[in-house]
C-alpha positions as CSV (number, residue, x, y, z in Angstrom):
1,X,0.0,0.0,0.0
2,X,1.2,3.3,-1.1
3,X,0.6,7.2,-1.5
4,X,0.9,6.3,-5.1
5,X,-1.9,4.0,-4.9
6,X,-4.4,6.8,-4.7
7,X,-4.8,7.3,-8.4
8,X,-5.9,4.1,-8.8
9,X,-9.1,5.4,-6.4
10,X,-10.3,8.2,-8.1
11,X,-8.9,10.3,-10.8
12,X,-11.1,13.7,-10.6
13,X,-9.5,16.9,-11.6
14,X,-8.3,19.3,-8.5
15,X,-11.2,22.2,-8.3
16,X,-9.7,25.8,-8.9
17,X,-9.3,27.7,-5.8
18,X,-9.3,30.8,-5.5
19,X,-7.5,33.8,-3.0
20,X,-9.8,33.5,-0.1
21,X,-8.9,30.2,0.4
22,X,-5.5,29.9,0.0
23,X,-5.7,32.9,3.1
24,X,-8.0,31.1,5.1
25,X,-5.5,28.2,5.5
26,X,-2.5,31.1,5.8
27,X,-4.6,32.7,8.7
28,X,-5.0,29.3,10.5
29,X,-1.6,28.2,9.8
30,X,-0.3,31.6,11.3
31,X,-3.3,31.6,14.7
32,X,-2.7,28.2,15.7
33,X,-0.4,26.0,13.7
34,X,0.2,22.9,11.2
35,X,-2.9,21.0,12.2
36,X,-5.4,23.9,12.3
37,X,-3.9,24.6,8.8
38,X,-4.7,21.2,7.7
39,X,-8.1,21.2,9.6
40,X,-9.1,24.2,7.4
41,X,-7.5,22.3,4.3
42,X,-10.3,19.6,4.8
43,X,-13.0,21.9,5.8
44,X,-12.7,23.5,2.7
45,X,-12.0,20.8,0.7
46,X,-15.1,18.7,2.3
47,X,-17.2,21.8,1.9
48,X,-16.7,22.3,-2.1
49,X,-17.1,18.2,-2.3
50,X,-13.8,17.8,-3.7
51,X,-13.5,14.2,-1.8
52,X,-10.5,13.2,-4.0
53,X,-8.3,16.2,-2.7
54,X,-9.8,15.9,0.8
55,X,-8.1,12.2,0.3
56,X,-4.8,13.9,-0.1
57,X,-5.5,16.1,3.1
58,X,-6.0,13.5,5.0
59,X,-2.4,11.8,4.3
60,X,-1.2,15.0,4.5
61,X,-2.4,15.0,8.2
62,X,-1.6,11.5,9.1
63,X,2.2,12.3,7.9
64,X,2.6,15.3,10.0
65,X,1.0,13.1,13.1
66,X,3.6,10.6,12.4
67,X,6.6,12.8,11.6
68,X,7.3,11.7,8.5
69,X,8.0,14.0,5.5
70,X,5.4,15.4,4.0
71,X,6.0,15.0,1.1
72,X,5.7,11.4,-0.2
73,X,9.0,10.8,-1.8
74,X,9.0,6.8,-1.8
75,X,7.4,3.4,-1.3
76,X,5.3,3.0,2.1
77,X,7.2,-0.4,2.3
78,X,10.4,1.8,2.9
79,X,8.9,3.2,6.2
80,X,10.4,1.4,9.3
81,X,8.1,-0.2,11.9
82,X,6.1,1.0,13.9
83,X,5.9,4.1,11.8
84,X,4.9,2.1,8.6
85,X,1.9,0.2,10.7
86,X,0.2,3.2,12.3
87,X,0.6,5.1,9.0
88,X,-1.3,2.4,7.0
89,X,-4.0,2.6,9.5
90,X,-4.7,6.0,9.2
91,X,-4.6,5.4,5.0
92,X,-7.1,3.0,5.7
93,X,-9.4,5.0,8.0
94,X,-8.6,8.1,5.6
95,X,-10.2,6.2,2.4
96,X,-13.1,4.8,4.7
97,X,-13.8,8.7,5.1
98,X,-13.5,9.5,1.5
99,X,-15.9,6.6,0.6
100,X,-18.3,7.6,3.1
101,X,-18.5,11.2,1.7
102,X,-19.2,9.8,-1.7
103,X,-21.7,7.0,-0.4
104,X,-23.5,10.3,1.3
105,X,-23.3,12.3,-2.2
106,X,-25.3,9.0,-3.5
107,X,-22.5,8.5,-5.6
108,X,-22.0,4.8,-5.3
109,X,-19.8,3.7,-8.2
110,X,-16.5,6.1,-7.0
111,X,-17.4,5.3,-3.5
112,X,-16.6,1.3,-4.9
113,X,-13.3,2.3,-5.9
114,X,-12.4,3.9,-2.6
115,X,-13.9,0.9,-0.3
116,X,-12.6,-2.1,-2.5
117,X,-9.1,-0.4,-2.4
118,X,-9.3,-2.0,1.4
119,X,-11.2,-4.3,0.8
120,X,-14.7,-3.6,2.3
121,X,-18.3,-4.9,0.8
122,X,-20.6,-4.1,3.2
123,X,-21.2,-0.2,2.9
124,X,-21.5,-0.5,-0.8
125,X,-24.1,-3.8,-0.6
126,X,-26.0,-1.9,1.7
127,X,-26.0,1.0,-0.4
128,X,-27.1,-1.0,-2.8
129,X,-30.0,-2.6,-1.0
130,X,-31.3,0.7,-0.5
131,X,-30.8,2.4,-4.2
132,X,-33.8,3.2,-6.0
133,X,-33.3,4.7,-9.2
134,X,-34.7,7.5,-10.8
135,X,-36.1,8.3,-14.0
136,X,-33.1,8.3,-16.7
137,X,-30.5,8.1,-13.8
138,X,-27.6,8.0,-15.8
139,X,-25.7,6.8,-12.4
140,X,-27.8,2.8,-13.1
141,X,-25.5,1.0,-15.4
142,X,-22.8,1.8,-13.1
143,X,-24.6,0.6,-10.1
144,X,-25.5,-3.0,-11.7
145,X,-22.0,-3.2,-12.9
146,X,-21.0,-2.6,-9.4
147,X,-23.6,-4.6,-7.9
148,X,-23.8,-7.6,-10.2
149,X,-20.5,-8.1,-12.4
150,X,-18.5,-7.3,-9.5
151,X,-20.5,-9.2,-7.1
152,X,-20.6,-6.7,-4.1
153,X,-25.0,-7.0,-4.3
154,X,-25.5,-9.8,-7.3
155,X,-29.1,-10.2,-5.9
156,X,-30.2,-6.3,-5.9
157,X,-28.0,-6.3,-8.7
158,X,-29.8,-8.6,-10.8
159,X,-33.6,-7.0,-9.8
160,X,-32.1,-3.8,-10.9
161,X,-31.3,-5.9,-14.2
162,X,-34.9,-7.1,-14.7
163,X,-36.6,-4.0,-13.3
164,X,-35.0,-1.7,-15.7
165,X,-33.3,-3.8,-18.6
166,X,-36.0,-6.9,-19.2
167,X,-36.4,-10.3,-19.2
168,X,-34.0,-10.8,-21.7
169,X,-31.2,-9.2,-20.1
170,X,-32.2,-10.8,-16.8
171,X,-32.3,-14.4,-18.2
172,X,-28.4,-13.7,-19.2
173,X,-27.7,-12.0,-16.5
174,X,-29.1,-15.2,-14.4
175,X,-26.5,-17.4,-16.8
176,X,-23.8,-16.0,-15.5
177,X,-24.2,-16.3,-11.3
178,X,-21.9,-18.7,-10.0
179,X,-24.0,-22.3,-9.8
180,X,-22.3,-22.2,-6.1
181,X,-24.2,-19.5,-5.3
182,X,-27.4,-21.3,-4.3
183,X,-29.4,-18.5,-2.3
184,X,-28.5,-15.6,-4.8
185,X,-29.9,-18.2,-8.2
186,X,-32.9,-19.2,-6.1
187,X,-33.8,-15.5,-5.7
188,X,-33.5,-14.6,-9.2
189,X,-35.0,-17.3,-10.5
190,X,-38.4,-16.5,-8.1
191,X,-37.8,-12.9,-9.2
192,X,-38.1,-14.2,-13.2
193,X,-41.1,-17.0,-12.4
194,X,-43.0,-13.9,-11.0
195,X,-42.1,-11.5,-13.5
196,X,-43.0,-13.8,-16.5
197,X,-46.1,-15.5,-14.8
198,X,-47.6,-11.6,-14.6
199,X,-46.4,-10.8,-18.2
200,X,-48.2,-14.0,-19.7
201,X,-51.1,-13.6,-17.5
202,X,-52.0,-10.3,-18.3
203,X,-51.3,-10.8,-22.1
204,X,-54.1,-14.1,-21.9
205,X,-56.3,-11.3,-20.2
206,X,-55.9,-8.7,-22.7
207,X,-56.7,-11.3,-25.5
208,X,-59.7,-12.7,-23.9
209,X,-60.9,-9.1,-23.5
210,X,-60.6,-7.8,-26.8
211,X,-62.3,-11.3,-27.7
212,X,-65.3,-9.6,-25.7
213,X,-65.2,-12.4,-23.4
214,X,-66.0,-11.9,-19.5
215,X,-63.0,-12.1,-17.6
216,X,-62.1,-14.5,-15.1
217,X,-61.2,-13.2,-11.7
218,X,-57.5,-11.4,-11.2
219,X,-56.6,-14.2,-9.1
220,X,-57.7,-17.1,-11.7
221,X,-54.5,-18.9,-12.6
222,X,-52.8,-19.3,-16.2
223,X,-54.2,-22.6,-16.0
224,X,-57.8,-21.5,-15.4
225,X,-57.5,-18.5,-18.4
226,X,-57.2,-21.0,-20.5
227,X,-59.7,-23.5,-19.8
228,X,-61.9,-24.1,-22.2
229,X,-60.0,-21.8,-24.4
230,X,-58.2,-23.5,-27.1
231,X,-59.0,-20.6,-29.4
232,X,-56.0,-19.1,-27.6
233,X,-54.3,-21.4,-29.7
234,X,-55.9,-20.9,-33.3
235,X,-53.2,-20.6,-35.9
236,X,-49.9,-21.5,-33.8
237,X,-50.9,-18.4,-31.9
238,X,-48.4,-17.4,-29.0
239,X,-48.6,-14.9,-26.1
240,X,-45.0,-14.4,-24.6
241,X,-41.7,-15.4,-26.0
242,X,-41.2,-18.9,-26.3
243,X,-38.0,-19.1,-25.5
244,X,-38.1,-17.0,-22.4
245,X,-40.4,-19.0,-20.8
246,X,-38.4,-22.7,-21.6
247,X,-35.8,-20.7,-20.2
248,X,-37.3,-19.3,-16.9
249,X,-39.3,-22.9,-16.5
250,X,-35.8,-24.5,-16.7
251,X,-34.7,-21.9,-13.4
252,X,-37.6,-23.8,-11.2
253,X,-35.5,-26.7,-10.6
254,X,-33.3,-24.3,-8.2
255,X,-36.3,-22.5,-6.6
256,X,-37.5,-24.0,-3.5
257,X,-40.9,-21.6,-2.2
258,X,-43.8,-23.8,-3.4
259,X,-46.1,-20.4,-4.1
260,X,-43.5,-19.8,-7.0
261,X,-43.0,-23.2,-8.1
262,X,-46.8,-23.4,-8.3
263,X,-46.5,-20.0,-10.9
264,X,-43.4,-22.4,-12.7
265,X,-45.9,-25.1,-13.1
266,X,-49.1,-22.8,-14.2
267,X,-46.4,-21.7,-16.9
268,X,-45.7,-25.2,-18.0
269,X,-49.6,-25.7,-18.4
270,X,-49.2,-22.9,-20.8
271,X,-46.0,-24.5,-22.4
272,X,-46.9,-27.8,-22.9
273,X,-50.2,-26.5,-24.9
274,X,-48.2,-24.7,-27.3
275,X,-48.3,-25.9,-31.3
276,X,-46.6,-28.6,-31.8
277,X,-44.1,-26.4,-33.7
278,X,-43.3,-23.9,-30.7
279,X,-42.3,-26.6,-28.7
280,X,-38.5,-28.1,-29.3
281,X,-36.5,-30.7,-27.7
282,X,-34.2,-30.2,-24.6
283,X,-31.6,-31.6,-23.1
284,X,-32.0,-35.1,-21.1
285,X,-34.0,-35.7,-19.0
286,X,-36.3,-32.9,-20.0
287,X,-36.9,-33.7,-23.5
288,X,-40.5,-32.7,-23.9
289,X,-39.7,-29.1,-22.0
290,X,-42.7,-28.5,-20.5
291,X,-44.6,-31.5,-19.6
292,X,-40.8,-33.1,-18.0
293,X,-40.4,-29.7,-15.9
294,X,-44.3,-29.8,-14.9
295,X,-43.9,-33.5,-13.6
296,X,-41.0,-32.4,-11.7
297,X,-42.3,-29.4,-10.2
298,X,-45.7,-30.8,-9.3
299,X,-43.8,-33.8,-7.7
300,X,-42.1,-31.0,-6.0
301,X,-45.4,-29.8,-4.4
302,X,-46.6,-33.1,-3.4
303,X,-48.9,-33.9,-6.3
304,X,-48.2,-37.3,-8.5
305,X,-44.9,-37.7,-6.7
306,X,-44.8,-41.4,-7.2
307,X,-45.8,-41.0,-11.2
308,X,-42.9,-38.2,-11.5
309,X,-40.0,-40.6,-9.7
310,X,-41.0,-43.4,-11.9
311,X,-41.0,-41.1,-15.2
312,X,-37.1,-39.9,-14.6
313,X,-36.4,-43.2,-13.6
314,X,-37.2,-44.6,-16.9
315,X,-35.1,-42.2,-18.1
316,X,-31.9,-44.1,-16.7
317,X,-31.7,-47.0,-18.9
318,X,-29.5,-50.0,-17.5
319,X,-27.2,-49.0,-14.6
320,X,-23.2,-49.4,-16.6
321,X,-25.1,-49.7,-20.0
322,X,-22.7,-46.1,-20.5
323,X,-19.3,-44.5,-19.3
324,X,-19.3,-43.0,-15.9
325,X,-19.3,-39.5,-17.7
326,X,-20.5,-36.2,-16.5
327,X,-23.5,-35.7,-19.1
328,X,-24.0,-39.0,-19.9
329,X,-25.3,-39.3,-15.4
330,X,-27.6,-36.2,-16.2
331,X,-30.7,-37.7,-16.0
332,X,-29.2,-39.9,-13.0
333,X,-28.3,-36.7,-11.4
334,X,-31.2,-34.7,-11.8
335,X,-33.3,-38.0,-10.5
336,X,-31.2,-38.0,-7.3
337,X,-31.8,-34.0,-6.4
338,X,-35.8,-34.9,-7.1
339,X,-35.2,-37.5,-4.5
340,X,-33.3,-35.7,-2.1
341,X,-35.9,-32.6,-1.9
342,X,-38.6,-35.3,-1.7
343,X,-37.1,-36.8,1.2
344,X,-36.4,-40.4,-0.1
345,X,-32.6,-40.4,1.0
346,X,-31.8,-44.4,0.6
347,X,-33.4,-43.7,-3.1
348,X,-31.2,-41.5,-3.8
349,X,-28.1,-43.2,-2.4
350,X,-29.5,-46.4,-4.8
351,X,-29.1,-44.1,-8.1
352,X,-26.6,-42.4,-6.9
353,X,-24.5,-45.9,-5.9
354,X,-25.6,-47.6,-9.4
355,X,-24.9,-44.3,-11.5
356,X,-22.7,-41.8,-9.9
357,X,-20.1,-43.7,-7.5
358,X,-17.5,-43.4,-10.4
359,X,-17.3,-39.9,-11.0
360,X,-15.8,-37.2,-8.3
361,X,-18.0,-34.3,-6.7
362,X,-17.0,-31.8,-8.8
363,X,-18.2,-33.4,-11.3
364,X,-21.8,-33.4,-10.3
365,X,-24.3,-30.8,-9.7
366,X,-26.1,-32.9,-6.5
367,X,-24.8,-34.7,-3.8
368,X,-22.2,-37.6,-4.2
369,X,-22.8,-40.8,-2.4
370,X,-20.7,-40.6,0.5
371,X,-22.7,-37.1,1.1
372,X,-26.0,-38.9,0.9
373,X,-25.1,-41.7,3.2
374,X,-23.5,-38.5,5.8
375,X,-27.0,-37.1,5.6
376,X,-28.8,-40.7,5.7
377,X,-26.7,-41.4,8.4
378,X,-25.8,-44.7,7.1
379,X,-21.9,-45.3,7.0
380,X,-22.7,-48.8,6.6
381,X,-23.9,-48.7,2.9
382,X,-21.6,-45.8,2.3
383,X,-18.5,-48.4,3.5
384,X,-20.1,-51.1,1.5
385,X,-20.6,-48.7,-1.9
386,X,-16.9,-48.2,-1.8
387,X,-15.5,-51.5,-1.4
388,X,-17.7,-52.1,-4.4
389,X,-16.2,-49.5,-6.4
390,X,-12.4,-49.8,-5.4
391,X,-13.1,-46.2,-3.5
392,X,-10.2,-46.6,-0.4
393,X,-10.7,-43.0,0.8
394,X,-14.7,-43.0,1.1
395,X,-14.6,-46.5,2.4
396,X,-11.7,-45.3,5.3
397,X,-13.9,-42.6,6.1
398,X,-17.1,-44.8,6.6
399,X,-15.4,-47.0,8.6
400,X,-13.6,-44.8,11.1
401,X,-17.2,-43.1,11.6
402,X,-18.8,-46.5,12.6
403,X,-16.0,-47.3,14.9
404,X,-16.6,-43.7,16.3
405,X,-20.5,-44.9,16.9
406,X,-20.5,-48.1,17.4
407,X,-24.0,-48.5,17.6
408,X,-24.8,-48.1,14.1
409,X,-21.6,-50.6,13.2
């Protein structure tokens, strides 16, 4: 950390000054010495909102208070201890200042470069939480690239994204959060569900209106609009993007508040009745887009639970009929995170054990099997699947935890 390291904060021009001030820091100088002199520095700097130059002032201060020159001529790694400790403290508390004074000016993008030069979140992501743009704020872009691309808020971040930019934007935007980050996906996913579940709902509404139909009440579902409505349909006829919705229907899987997943499967009911050309094929296991996700979801909710297990299962084919490879285990995988949520733990360690064993965790995107027996708490099947599948490690750790308990050995 260095003087020189400043620049790299904020590069505002110095304001002109002009006489008056240059004598009121004379006068002070001359009535009580260097540190009412500087005092009146950042009073005046402080005052015209010059926060950069006020930066300066401070150093300027903390140098004197430390006896060192004061004029920066050299690394801070060159200052001997203690000398070089206290003096980066006071740089540190100096920029906190500076940030501050540009957090209070609503000025959040500068105030980031002051607060991530040490390395603080906190004051910006609460900033964040509480920013509510104006119309043509020219300060938003900045603010999302703060609060999204450089993670400090992702999840205000990405409701600034779809409040302001679109679905579009916010379905790429939701591409890029890290899959790790479970809470923040789950959050913009229930943030899309709601947004397009509106969107579609109201365009249904609109068309059965200008139809001169009586409307069904606001809180009918999609599913209820359109009952006994195939007209809706006439002619390959569509009332949202297509592809959005696959898209946001897809983002369920990670939500887990049953009012939205109930939205995610009203959308599928739209989805799935979709001319046959609107509809294309997706990935394994969810094929048929719409009707997979809505067997899922509603499995998810408690409804036809035992029908939706036995439809992904089919899905598996012969346990070893393929390679022990990443996409090849999809549908496995995505069987054993339907389990898991349901509850059905030794299920899951049975797919997981038949389909999964071979490949490492970071490999898959749900839990491995030695996780599944930890949560099961069954070290006896875990020890047992590893011997199986030549897995020392897993089968070491299985054993040392029954020997640890040994009323479960």
């Amino acid at each position: 950390m260095s003087d020189a390291g400043n620049a790299a904060v904020a590069t505002e021009p110095a304001a002109p000054w002009g006489d008056a001030a240059f004598e009121s820091v004379e006068a002070a100088l001359r009535a009580a010495g260097p540190l009412a002199a500087l005092e009146r520095l950042a009073e005046h700097l402080d005052a015209a909102g010059d926060y950069r130059a006020l930066l300066d002032a401070l150093l300027l201060r903390a140098r004197h208070e430390l006896g060192l020159p004061l004029i920066a001529i050299g690394p801070l790694a060159e200052l001997p201890e203690p000398v070089r400790t206290h003096y980066e403290e006071k740089y540190v508390d100096a920029i906190r200042q500076v940030g501050a004074k540009y957090l209070d000016a609503g000025d959040i993008p500068t105030a980031w470069a002051y607060y991530r030069a040490i390395g603080e979140t906190d004051p910006i992501a609460q900033a964040i939480r509480a920013y509510q743009p104006q119309d043509n704020d020219d300060r938003l872009g900045a603010v999302i690239e703060v609060a999204f691309q450089h993670g400090v808020n992702p999840r205000r971040g990405f409701e600034l994204i779809l409040e302001h930019y679109g679905t579009c934007a916010a379905i790429s935007a939701f591409e890029q959060l890290p899959p790790t980050d479970e809470a923040v996906r789950a959050a913009a996913a229930e943030r899309l569900i709601g947004r397009l579940h509106r969107d579609l709902a109201a365009n249904l509404r609109s068309e059965i209106a200008a139809r001169g139909q009586e409307l069904p009440p606001a809180s009918a579902t999609i599913a209820e609009l359109l009952h006994g409505r195939d007209w809706l349909f006439a002619d390959d006829a569509y009332h949202i993007d297509i592809s959005h919705l696959a898209s946001v229907v897809r983002m369920a899987l990670v939500v887990a508040d049953p009012q939205v997943i109930a939205l995610a499967v009203d959308l599928t009911e739209y989805g799935r009745r979709l001319a046959p050309r609107l509809q294309f094929e997706g990935p394994p296991p969810f094929e048929r887009v719409f009707d997979d996700h809505r067997l899922y979801l509603r499995a998810l909710l408690g409804q036809d639970v035992q029908a939706a297990i036995d439809h992904f299962r089919a899905k598996l084919g012969s346990p070893g009929a393929e390679p022990a490879e990443n996409q090849k285990t999809i549908p496995a995988q995505t069987l054993v995170n339907l389990l898991v949520r349901l509850g059905r733990l030794e299920e899951a360690i049975g797919v997981a054990s038949d389909w999964l064993a071979g490949l490492p965790d970071s490999a898959l995107f749900c839990p491995g099997v030695a996780q599944l027996c930890q949560r099961a708490g069954n070290p006896q099947r875990l020890a047992a699947v590893a011997r199986d599948h030549g897995d020392l490690v897993n089968y070491t750790a299985a054993r040392l935890v029954m020997v640890a308990t040994p009323a479960s050995s």
